[in-house]
Each structure stands twice: as structure tokens, then as C-alpha cells.
C-alpha positions as CSV (number, residue, x, y, z in Angstrom):
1,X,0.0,0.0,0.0
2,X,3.4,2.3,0.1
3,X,3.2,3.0,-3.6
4,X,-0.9,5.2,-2.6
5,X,1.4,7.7,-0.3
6,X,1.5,10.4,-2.1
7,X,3.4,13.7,-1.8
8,X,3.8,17.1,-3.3
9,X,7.7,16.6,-4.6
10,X,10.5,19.6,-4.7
11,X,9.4,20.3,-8.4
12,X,5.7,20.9,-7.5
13,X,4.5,17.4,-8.9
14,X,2.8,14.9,-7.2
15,X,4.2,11.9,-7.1
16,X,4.1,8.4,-5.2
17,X,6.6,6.7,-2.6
18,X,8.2,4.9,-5.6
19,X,8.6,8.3,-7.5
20,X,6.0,7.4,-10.3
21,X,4.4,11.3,-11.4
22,X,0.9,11.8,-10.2
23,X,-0.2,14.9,-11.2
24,X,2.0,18.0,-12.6
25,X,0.0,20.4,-10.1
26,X,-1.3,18.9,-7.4
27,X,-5.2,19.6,-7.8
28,X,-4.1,21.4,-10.9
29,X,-4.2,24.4,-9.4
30,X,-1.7,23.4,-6.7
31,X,-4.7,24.2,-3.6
32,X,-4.9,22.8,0.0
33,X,-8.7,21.6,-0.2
34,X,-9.0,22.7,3.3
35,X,-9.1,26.3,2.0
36,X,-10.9,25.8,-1.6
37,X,-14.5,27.3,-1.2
38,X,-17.2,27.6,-3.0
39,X,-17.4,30.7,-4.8
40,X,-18.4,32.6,-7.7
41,X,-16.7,34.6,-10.6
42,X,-18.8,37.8,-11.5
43,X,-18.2,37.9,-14.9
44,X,-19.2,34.3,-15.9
45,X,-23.1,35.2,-15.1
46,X,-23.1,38.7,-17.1
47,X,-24.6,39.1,-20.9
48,X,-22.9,41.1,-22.7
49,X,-24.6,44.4,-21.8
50,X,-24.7,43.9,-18.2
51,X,-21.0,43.3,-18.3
52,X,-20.2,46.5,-19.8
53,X,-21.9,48.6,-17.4
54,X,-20.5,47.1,-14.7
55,X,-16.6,47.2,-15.4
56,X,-16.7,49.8,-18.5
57,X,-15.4,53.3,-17.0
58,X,-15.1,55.9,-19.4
59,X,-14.1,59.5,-17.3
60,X,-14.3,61.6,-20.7
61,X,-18.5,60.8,-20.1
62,X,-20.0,62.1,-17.5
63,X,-22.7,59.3,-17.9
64,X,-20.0,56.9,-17.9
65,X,-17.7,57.8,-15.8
66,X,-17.5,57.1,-11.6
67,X,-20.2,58.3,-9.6
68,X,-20.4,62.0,-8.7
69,X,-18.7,62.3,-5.0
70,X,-17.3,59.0,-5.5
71,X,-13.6,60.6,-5.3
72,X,-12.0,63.3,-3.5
73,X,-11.5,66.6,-4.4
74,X,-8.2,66.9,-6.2
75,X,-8.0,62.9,-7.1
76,X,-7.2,62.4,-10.6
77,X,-10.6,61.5,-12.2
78,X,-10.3,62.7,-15.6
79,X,-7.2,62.2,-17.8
80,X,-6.1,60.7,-20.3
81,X,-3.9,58.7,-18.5
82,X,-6.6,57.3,-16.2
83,X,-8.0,56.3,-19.4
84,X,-5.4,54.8,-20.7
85,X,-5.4,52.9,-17.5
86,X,-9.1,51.8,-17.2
87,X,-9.6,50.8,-21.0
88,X,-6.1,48.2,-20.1
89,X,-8.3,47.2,-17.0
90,X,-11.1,46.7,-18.6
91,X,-9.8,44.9,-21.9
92,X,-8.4,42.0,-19.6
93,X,-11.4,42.0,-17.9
94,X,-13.5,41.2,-21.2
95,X,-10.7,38.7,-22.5
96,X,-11.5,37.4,-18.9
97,X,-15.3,37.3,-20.0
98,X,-14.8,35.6,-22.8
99,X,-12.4,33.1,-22.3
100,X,-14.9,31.8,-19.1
101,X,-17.4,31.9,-21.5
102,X,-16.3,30.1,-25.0
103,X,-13.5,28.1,-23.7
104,X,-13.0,27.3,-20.0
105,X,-16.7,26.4,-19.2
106,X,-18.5,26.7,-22.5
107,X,-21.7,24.7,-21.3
108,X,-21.6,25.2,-17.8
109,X,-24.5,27.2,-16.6
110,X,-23.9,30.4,-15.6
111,X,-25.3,29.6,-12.2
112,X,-22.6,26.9,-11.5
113,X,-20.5,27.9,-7.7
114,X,-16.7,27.8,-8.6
115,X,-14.2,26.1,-6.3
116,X,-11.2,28.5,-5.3
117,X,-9.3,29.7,-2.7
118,X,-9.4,33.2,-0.7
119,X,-12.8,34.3,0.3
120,X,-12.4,37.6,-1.7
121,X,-16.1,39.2,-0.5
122,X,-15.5,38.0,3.1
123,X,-11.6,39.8,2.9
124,X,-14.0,42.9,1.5
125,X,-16.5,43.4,4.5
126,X,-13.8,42.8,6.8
127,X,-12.2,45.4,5.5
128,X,-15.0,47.7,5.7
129,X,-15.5,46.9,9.1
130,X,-11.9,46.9,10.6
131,X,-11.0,50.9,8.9
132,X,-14.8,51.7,9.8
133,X,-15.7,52.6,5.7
134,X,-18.5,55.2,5.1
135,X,-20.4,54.9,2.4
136,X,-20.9,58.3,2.1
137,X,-17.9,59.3,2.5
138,X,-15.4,60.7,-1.1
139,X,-12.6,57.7,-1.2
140,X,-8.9,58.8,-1.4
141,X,-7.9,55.9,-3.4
142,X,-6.6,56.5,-6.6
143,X,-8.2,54.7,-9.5
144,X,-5.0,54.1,-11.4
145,X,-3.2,53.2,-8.0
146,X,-6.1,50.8,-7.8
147,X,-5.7,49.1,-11.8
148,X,-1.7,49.3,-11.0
149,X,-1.9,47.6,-7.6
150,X,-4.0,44.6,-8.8
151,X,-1.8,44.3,-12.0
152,X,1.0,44.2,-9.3
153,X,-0.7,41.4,-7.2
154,X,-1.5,38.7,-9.8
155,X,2.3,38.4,-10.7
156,X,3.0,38.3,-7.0
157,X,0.3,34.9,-6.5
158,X,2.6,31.8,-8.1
159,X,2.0,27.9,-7.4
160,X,4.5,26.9,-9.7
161,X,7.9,28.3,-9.5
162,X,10.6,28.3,-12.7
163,X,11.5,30.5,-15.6
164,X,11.0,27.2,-18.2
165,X,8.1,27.3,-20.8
166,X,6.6,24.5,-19.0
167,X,6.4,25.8,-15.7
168,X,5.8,29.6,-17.5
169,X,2.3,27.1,-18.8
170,X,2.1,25.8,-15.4
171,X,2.0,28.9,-12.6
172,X,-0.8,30.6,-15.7
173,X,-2.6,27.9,-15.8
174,X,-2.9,27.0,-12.2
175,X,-3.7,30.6,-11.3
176,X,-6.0,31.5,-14.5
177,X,-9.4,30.8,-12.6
178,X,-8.3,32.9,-9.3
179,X,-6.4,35.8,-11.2
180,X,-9.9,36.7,-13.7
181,X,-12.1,36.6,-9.9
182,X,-9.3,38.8,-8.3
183,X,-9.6,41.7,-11.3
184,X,-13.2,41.0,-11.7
185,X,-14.1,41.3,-7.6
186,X,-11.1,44.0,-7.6
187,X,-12.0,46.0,-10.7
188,X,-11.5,49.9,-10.1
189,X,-15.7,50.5,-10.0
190,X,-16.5,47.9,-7.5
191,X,-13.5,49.1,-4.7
192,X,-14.9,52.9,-5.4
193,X,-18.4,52.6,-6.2
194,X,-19.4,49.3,-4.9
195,X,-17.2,48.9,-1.6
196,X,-16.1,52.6,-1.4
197,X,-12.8,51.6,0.5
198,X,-10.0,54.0,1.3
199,X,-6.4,53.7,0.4
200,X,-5.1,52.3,3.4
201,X,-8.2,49.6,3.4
202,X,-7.4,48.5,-0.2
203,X,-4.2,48.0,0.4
204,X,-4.8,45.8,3.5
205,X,-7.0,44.3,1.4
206,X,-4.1,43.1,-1.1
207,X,-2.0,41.8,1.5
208,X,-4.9,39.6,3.3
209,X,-5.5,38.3,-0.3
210,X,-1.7,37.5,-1.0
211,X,-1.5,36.0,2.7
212,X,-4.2,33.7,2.2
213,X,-3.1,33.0,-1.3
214,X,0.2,31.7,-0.3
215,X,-1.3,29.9,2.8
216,X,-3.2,27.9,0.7
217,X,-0.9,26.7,-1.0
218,X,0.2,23.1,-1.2
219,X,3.7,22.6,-0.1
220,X,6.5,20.1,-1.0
221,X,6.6,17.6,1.2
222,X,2.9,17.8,2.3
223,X,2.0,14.4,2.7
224,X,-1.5,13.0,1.3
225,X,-3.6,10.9,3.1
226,X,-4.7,8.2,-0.2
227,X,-5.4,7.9,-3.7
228,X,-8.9,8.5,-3.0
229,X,-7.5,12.2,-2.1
230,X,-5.3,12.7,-6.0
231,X,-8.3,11.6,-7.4
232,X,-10.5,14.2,-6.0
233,X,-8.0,16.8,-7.1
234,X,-8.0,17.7,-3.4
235,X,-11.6,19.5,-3.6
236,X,-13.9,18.1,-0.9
237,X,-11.4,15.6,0.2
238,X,-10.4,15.6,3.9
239,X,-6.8,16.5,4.6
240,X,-4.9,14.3,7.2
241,X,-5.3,16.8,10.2
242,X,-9.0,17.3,10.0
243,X,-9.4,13.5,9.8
244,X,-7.6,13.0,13.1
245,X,-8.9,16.0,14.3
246,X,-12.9,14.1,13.5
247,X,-11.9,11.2,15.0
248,X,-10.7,12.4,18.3
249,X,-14.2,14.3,18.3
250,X,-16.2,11.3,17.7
251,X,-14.4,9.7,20.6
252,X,-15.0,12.1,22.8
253,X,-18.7,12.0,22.2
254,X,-18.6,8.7,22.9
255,X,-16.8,8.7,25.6
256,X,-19.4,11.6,27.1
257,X,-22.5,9.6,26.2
258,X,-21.3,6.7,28.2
């Protein structure tokens, strides 16, 4: 029964106690299922026309620009370098859109939960709640600090490490689903308009997102319980601590009732 140990190797693979390759990415996206949740990328449920009025910005309209008293006074919020800025946003946004769409889950329904990690939305009203964020208050946060900052972030969340064309394929695959829900949930109009966060709340939210990230991470040398476990992909399987963890409960119970 050695050769259904499994173990996350030094290379990112998963492979068995006789060195046989598993999987290239463990999960193939390289998760602990103890922090994959069930979640759901905003994009993926949008037409067309609901899509672009939700991440299309355009400040040289003043019907489609942000919200009047959205920004401070004296906040670049009409530029053409802001532009510049929120058309880049939103053209990877759309490629997003369509690549969910017509090649990732092309007859999926669009109500279908997606499993990732990092609770983005609970990360959000935490936020809101720590730095005390009113609604009605002008933010101070930049919206081209905001497009540069996420940019910044998705280079920053890796599962597979290496300059090589394979792992290059690797770390973008892995990460694709998780990078479109970050600049989707992130997008410029949804931190000002939506969540109306400050600057120093935004960027607290980045580093609880890149924290979390690299927490859930799987490891080398993070031992897997069973094939049953590889199979899965590691969503909705237990991980060897909670297993002990739900034995020593049931125990216990038992112990109580008798």
C-alpha cells in the first residue's frame, strides 16, 4: 500500500513513494482543499450588456464615468492617462469574459458555484468593518493606484515556480481561474463605487489576499492521506489533520454519552 502515499515533490509534482508522477500540479491548481471554497466569478453570469456597465469606465463621459462624489477633491478623475489605464483594466477583464465563457466552461450554466481559494467578498467586509468605511464618504484611493496595484498582485500569486516554458504554462494555468475573480471582484468601480474603500483599506486588502493565497498553497513535502485524495484533485477531500482531528471528536462524544 506504500506506492498510494502520495506527496507534493520539490518540483511541485505529485508523485508516489516509488517516484511514479501523479499529477503535474497537485489539484491542478496546486490548492490545499482545506481552504478551496465555493465561490463565484462575477463575470461568468453577465450578458454582454450587463457586463459593460458594470466594469466599463469611461471619465471623458460624464454618464459613464464614476459616480459623482465617489472621489475626493483633487484625485485624478479625468485624464487621459486614467484612461489609458481603465480601458487596459477593462480589456483584460473582457478577455476574462470571454475566455470563461467560450473556452473554460462553454456549457456550464452560468449559475454553476466555482471552487477556489481566498474568500475575496468576506476579505471585503472585513475590511470595511476593521478601517470603519462610510459609504458616504469621497474615497482617497486612486483609480490608477487601484488598476496598478491589482496588476501588481497577480504576478505576486505563483504555485509553480521556474522561468521554463513548461512551468511559464504551469504557474498561468494554475492561477487563470483565481487571477480573472481577483480583477473582476477587484476592478476599479466595485472598490470605489461598490465597496467605497480607502487607500489604506485597499491596500490591507491586497495583503490579506496575498497571505491567504500563499497559505493555501500546497507545499512540497505535504503528505497526502490516499489515492482516494489525488483523485478528488483535493476538492472536498479531507486533509490528514481534520481526519484526526474528526476522529478524536467522535471519541470524545462517545466517551461523554457513556
Amino acid at each position: 500500500m506504500d506506492d498510494e502515499r502520495t506527496q507534493c515533490d520539490d518540483d511541485g509534482t505529485v508523485r508516489n513513494s516509488l517516484g511514479d508522477l501523479i499529477q503535474f500540479v497537485y489539484g491542478e491548481y496546486g490548492m490545499e482543499g482545506a481552504f478551496v471554497e465555493k465561490q463565484t466569478i462575477d463575470p461568468f453570469a453577465l450578458n454582454d450588456e450587463q457586463f459593460t456597465h458594470r466594469y466599463r469606465v469611461d471619465v471623458m463621459d460624464p454618464e459613464g464615468s464614476f459616480m459623482p462624489r465617489v472621489l475626493q477633491v483633487g484625485i485624478d478623475d479625468s485624464s487621459l492617462e486614467l484612461q489609458s489605464k481603465l480601458d487596459q483594466e477593462y480589456g483584460r477583464i473582457a478577455e476574462d469574459h470571454c475566455l470563461l465563457r467560450d473556452f473554460v466552461f462553454p456549457r456550464t450554466p452560468t449559475t454553476q458555484p466555482h471552487y477556489l481559494p481566498v474568500n475575496l467578498y468576506r476579505i471585503l467586509e472585513n475590511s470595511k468593518q476593521i478601517f470603519h468605511i462610510n459609504s458616504r464618504k469621497p474615497s482617497d484611493c486612486d483609480p490608477a493606484y487601484v488598476v496598478d496595484t491589482i496588476e501588481e498582485l497577480g504576478k505576486r500569486l505563483v504555485v509553480v515556480r521556474g522561468d521554463d516554458a513548461i512551468s511559464r504554462e504551469g504557474q498561468s494555468n494554475a492561477t487563470l481561474l483565481f487571477r480573472m475573480h481577483v480583477r473582476s471582484t477587484l476592478a476599479s468601480r466595485n472598490i470605489l463605487e461598490e465597496h467605497h474603500l480607502t487607500r489604506e483599506a485597499f491596500d490591507w486588502v491586497v495583503g490579506e489576499i496575498e497571505t491567504t493565497f500563499n497559505q493555501s498553497v500546497v507545499y512540497p513535502g505535504d503528505l497526502q492521506c490516499s489515492r482516494y485524495r489525488s483523485s478528488t484533485g483535493g476538492h472536498h477531500a479531507p486533509t490528514l489533520c481534520s481526519m484526526v482531528l474528526t476522529s478524536i471528536i467522535v471519541i470524545w462524544c462517545f466517551c461523554a454519552i457513556w
